[in-house]
SELUM-189157 format. One record per residue: residue in one letter; x, y, z of N, C-alpha, C in turn. Coordinates in nm, 4 decimals, m for minus. Example, Ala and Ser with C-alpha at 12.3 -4.5 7.8 and 13.67 -1.06 7.14 Angstrom:
2
<'A'; <1.3190; m0.5690; 0.7800>; <1.2300; m0.4500; 0.7800>; <1.3200; m0.3300; 0.7800>> <'S'; <1.2850; m0.2250; 0.7080>; <1.3670; m0.1060; 0.7140>; <1.2900; 0.0030; 0.7870>> 
This chain:
89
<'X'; <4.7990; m4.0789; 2.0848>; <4.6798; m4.0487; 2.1614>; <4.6234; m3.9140; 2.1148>> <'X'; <4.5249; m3.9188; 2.0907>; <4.4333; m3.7717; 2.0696>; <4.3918; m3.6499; 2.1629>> <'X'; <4.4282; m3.5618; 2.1730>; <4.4167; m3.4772; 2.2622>; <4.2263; m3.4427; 2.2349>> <'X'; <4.1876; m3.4214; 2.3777>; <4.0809; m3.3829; 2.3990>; <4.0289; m3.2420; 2.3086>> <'X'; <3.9310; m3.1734; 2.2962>; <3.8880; m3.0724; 2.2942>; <3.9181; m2.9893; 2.3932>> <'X'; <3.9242; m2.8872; 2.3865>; <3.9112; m2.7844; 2.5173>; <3.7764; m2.7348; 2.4390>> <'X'; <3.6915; m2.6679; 2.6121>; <3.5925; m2.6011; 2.5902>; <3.6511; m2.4168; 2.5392>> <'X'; <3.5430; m2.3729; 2.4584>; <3.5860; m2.2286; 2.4320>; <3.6395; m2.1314; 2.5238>> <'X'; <3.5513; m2.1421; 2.6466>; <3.5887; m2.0631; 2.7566>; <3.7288; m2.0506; 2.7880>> <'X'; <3.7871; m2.1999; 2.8266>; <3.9473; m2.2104; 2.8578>; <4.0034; m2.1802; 2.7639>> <'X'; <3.9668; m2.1717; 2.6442>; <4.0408; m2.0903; 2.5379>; <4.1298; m1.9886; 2.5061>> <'X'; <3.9647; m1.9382; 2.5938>; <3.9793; m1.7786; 2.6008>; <4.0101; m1.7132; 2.7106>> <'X'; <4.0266; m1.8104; 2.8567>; <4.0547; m1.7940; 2.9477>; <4.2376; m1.7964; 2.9147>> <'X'; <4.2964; m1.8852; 2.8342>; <4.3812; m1.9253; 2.7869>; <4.4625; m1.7574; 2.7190>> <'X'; <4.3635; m1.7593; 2.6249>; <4.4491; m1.6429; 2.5680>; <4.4466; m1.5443; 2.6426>> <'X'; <4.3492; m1.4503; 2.7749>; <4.3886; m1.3831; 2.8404>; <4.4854; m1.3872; 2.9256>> <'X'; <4.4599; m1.5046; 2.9963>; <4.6408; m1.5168; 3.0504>; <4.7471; m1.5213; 2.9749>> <'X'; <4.7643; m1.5255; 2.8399>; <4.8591; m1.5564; 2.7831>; <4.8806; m1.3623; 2.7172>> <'X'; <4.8003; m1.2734; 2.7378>; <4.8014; m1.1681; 2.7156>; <4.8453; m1.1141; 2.8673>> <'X'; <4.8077; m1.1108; 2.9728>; <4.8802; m1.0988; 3.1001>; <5.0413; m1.1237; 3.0813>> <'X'; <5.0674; m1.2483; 3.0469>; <5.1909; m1.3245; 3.0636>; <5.2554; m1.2092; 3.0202>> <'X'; <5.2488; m1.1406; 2.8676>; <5.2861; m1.1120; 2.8064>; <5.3364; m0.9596; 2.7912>> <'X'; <5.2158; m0.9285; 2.9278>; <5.2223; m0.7710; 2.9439>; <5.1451; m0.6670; 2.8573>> <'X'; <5.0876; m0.7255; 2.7872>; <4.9411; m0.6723; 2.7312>; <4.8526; m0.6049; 2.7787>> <'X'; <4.8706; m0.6861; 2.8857>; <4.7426; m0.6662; 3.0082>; <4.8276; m0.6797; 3.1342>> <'X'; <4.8974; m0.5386; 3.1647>; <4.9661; m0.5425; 3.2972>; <4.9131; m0.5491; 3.4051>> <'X'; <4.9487; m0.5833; 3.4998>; <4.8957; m0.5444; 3.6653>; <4.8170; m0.4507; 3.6895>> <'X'; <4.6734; m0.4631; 3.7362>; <4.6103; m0.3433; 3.7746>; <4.5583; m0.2687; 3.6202>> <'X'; <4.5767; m0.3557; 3.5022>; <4.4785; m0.3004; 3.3709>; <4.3020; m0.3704; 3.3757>> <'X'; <4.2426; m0.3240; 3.3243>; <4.0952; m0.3172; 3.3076>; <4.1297; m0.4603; 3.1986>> <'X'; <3.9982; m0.5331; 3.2369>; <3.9695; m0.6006; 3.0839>; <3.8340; m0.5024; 3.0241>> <'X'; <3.8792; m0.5487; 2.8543>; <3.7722; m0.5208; 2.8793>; <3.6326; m0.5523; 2.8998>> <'X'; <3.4979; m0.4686; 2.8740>; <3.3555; m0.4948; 2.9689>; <3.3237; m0.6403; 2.8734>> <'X'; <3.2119; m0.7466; 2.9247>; <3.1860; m0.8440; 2.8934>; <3.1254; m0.8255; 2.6973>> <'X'; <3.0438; m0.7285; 2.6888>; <2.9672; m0.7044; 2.5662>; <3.0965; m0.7197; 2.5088>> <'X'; <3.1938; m0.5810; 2.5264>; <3.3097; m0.5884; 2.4226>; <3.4220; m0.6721; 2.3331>> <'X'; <3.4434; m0.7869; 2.4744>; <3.4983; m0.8983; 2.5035>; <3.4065; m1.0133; 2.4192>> <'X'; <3.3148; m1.0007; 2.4092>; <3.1615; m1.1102; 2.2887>; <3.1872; m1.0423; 2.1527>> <'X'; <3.2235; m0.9417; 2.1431>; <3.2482; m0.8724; 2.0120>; <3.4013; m0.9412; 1.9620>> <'X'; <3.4801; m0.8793; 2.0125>; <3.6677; m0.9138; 2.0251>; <3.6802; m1.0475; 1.9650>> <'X'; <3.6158; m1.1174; 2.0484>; <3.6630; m1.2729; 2.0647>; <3.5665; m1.3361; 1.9895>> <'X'; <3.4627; m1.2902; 1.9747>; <3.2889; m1.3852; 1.8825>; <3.2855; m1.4922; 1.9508>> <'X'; <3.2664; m1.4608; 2.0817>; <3.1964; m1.5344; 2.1648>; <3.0813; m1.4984; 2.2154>> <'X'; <2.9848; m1.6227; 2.2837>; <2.8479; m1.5806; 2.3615>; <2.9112; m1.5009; 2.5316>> <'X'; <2.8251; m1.4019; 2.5273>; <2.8435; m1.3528; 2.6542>; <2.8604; m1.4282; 2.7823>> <'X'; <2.7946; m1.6126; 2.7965>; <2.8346; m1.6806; 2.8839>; <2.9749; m1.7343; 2.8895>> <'X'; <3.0230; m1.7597; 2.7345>; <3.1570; m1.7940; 2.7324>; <3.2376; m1.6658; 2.8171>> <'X'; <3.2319; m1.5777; 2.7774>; <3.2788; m1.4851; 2.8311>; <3.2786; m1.4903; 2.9699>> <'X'; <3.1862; m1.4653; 3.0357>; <3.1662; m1.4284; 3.1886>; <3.2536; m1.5886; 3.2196>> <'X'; <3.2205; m1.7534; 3.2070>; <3.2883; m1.8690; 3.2264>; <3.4271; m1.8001; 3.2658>> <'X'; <3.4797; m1.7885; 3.1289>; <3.6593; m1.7163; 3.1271>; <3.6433; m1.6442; 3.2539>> <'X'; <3.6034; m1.5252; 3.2260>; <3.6445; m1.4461; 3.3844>; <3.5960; m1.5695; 3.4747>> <'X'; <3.5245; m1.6236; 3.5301>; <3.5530; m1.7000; 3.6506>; <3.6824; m1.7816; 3.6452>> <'X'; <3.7182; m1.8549; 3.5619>; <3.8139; m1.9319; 3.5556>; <3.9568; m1.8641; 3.5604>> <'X'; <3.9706; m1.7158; 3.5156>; <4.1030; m1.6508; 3.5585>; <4.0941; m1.6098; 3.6570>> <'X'; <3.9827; m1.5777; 3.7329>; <3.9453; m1.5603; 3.9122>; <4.0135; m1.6468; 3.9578>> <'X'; <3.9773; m1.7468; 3.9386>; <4.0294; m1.9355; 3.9728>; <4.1728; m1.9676; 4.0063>> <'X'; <4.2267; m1.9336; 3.8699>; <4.3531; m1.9053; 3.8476>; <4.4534; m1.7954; 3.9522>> <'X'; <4.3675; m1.6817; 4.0247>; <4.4298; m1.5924; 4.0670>; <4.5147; m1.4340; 3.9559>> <'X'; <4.4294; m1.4603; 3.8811>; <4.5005; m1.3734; 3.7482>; <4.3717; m1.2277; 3.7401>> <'X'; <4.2722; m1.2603; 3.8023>; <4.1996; m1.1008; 3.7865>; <4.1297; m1.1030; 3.9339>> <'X'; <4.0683; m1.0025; 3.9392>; <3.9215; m0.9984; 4.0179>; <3.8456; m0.9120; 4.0125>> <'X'; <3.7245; m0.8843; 3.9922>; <3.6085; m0.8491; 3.9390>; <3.5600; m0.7476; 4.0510>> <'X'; <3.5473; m0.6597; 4.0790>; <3.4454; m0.5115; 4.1407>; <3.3315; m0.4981; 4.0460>> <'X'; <3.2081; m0.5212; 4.1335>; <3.1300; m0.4818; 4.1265>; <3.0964; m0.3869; 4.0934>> <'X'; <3.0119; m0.3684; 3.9568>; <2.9990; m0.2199; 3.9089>; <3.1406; m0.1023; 3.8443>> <'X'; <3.2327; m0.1941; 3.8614>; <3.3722; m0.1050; 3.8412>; <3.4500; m0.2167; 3.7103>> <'X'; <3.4381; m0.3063; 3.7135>; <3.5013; m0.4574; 3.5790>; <3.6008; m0.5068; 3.6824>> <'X'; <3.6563; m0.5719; 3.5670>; <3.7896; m0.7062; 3.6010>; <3.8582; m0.6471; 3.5382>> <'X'; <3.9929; m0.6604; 3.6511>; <4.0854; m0.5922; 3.6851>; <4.2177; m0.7240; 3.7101>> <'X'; <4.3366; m0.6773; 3.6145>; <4.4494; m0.7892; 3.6457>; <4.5109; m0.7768; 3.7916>> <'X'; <4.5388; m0.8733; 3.8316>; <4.5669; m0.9147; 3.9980>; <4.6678; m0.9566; 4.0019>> <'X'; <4.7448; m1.0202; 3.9059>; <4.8491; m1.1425; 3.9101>; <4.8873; m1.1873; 3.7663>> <'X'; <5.0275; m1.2751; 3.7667>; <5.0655; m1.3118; 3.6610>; <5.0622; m1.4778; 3.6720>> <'X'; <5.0140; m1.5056; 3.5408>; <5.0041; m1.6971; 3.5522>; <5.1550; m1.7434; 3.6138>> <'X'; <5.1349; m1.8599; 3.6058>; <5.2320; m1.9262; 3.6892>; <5.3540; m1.9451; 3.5379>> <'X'; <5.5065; m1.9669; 3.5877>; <5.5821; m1.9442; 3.5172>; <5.5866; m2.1074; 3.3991>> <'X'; <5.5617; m2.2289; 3.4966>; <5.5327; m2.3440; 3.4368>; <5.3931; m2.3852; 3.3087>> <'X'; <5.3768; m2.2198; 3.3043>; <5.2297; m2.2907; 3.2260>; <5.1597; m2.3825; 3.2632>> <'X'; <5.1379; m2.4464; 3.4106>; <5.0218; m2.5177; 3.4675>; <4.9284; m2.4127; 3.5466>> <'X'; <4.9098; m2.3107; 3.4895>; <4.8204; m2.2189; 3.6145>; <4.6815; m2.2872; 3.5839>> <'X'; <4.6296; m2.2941; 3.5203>; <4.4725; m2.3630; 3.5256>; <4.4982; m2.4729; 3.5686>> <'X'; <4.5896; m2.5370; 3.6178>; <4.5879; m2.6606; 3.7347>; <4.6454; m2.6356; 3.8358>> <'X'; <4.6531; m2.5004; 3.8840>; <4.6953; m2.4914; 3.9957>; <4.6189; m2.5220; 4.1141>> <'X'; <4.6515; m2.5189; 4.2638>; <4.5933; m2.5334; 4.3510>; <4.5079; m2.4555; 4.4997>> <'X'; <4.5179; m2.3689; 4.3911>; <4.4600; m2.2388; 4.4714>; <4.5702; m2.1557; 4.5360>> <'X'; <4.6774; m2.1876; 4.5412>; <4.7774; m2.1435; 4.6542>; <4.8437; m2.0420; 4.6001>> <'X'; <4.8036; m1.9691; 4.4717>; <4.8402; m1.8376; 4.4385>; <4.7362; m1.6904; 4.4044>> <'X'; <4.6695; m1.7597; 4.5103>; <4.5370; m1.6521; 4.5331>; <4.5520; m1.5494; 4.6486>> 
């Protein structure tokens, strides 16, 4: 059977959690700002902003207004956190 595509976003939503996991990006570190993050990665700035919602989703950042996204949490130990069920928010 052929595995689907993933869209870019989960990609990259992908590799930031997998930089969390990893301690890259500890508890309470900054990502960084969206422009920088379109540079880093050579992505469009929507891919970008997508990802941050989707590690929101996840329970892995959250975003201040005027201040960035900020790590909150570590993915889940099973590697199903983007199918999780909200219940680690």
């Amino acid at each position: 059977m052929t595995e689907l595509p993933r869209y870019e976003y989960v990609k990259l939503a992908d590799a930031i959690a997998a930089d969390i996991a990893s301690g890259k990006l500890p508890q309470g570190a900054a990502l960084p700002g969206e422009r920088a993050m379109t540079d880093l990665h050579r992505v469009s700035i929507g891919t970008v902003r997508r990802a941050i919602v989707e590690l929101r989703k996840r329970g892995l950042v959250a975003t201040l207004p005027a201040k960035g996204t900020y790590v909150i949490g570590m993915p889940e130990s099973d590697g199903d956190a983007h199918k999780g069920d909200g219940s680690n928010v």
